[in-house]
C-alpha positions in Angstrom: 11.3 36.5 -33.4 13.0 35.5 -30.4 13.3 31.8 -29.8 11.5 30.8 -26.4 12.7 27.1 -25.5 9.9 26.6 -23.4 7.2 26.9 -26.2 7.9 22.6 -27.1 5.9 22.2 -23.6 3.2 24.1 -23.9 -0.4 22.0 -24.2 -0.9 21.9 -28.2 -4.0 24.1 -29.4 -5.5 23.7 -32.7 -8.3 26.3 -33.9 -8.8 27.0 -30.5 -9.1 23.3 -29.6 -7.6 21.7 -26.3 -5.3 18.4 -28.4 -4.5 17.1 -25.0 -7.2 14.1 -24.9 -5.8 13.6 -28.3 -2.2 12.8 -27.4 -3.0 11.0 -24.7 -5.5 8.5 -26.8 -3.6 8.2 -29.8 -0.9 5.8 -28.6 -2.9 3.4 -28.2 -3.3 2.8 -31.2 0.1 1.5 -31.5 0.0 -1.9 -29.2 -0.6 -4.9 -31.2 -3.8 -6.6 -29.9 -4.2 -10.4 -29.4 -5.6 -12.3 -32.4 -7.7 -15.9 -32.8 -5.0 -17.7 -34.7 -3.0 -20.5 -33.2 0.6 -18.4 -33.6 1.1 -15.0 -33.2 3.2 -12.6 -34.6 6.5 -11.6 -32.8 5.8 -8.1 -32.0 2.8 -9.7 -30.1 4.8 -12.3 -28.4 7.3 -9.8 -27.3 5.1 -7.7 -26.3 3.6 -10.6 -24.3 6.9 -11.7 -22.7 7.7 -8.1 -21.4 4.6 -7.2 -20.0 4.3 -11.0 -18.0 8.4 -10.5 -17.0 7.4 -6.8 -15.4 4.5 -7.8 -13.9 6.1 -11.1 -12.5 8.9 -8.5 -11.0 7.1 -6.2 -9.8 4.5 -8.0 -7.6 7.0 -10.7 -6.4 7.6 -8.8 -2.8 3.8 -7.8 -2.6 1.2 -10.5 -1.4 -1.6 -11.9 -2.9 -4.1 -9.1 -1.8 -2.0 -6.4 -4.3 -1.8 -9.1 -7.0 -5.2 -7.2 -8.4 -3.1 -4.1 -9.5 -1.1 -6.2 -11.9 -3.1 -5.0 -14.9 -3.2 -1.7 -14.0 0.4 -1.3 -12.8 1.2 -3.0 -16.2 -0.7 -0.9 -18.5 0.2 2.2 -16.3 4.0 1.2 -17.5 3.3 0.7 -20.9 1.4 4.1 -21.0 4.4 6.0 -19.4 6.7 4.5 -21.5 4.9 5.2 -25.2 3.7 8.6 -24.0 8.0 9.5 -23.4 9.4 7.6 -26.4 7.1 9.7 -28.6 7.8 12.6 -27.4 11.1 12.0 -28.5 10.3 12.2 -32.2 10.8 15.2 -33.4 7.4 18.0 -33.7 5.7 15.9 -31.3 4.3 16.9 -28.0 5.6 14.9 -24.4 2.1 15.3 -22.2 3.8 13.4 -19.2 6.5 17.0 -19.5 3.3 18.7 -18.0 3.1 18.2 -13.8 -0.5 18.5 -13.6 -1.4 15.1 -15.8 1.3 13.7 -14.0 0.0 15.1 -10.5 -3.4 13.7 -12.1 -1.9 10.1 -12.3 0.5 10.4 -8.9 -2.4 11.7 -6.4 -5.5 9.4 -7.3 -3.1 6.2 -7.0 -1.5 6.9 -4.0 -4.8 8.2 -2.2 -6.1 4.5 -3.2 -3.0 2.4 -1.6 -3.3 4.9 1.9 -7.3 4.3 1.8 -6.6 0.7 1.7 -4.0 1.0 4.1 -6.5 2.5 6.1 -9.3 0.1 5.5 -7.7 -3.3 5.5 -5.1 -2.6 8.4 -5.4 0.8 10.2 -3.2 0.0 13.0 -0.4 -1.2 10.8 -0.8 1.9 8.2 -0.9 4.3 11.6 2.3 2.5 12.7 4.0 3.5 9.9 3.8 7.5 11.6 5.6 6.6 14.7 9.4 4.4 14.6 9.2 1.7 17.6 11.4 3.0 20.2 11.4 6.7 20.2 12.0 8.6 22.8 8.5 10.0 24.3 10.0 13.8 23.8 10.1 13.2 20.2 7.2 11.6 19.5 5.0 14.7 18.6 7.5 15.9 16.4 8.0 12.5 14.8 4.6 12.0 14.1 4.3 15.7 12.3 7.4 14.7 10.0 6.2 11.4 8.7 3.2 13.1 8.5 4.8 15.1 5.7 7.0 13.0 4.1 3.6 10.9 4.0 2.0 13.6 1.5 5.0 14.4 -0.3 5.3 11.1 -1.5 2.4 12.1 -4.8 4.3 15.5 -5.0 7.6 14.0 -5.5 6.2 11.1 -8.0 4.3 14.0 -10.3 7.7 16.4 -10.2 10.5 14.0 -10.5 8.9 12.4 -13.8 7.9 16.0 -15.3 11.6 17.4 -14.3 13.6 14.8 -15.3 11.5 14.8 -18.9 11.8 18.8 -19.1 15.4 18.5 -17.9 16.3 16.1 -21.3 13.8 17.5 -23.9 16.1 21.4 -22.6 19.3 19.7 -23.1 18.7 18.2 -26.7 17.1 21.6 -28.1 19.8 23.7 -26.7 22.5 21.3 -28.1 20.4 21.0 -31.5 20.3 24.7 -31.7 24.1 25.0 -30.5 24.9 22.7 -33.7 22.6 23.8 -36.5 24.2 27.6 -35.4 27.9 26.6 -35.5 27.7 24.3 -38.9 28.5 27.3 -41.1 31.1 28.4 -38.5 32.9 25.9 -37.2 32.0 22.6 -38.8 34.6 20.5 -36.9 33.2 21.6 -33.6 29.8 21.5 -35.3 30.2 17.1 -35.7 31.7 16.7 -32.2 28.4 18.6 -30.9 26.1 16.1 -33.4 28.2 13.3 -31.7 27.1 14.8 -28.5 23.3 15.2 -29.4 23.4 11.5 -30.7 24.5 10.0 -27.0 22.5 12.5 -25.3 19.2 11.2 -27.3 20.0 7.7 -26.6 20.2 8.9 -22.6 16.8 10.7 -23.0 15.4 7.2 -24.0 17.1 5.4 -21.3 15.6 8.1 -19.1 12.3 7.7 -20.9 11.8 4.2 -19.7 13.5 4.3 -16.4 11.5 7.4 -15.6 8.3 5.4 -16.4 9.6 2.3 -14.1 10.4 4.6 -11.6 7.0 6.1 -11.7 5.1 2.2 -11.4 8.1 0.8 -9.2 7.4 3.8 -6.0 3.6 3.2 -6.7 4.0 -0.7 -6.0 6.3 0.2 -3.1 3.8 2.8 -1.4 1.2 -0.2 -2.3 3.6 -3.0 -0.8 3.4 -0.8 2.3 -0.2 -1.1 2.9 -0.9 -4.8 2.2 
């Protein structure tokens, strides 16, 4: 049977059932959850810190008026972040590697910071179209280019995440399979290519969460922009 590379990002089926909604709910399962005692524990308080540290980073440029997407930029983050650290582990599936969950999260949250854009401040939001001080000849053609770069923006927040995931989940299977072949072989070159799987998984989960940051950080920007 010939080996297809591809096949670790396809949707996972099971007796002819869809497992997407399933990967998507089970990790959060994982997150501790506040309890009624006086001291928690110190996964909780970690937790804790990290998720007030991001959120106090994140909103510090925005006013007060974008201060009510703190808990969903937050658990957006968190999300991201579980969803491509698990799909490190090995026979596990990566659902942001697929473009159309992560078109589903891109498109619905920028549409909602351009709407309020366009509700709170319409003049301001138009503004953004046009550069003060261009020449009148290029104005029509200005207007047309931010115009695009203006829906590009969910395209290129969907494709970098899902490319940049594909991109590292490729590398570590080809490398895998280049070392399991030359073990018998060539076993010298077979550890130096182990070595090189090792520091390539620790860039895939440095990737993982910068990816994720990435993702929230544009989203807070593109928010930023219409506050």
């Amino acid at each position: 049977m010939a080996l297809n590379f591809f096949d670790q990002f396809a949707s996972p089926v099971h007796y002819g059932i869809p497992l997407m909604a399933l990967a998507l709910t089970l990790p959060w399962m994982l997150y501790p959850t506040a309890t009624n005692q006086w001291l928690n524990n110190r996964l909780l308080t970690l937790q804790n810190w990290f998720m007030n540290r991001f959120t106090q980073q994140l909103l510090l440029p925005i006013n007060l008026g974008g201060h009510k997407w703190a808990a969903l930029f937050t658990s957006l983050m968190v999300f991201l972040i579980t969803l491509n650290m698990l799909g490190l582990l090995p026979y596990t599936f990566t659902p942001t590697t697929q473009l159309s969950l992560n078109m589903g999260l891109a498109v619905p949250l920028w549409l909602a910071t351009v709407i309020i854009g366009m509700r709170n401040q319409p003049t301001h939001a138009l503004g953004h179209l046009l550069p003060e001080g261009t020449p009148t000849p290029l104005i029509p053609v200005l207007i047309i280019i931010e115009t695009i770069s203006l829906f590009i923006r969910p395209l290129a927040l969907g494709v970098r995440l899902t490319a940049n995931l594909t991109a590292g989940h490729l590398l570590i299977q080809l490398i895998a399979t280049a070392a399991f072949v030359l073990l018998p072989l060539m076993p010298t070159v077979a550890i130096l290519t182990t070595t090189l799987l090792f520091l390539l998984t620790l860039l895939e989960v440095a990737v993982a969460m910068i990816q994720a940051y990435v993702f929230v950080l544009l989203l807070s920007l593109y928010l930023q922009e219409n506050v």
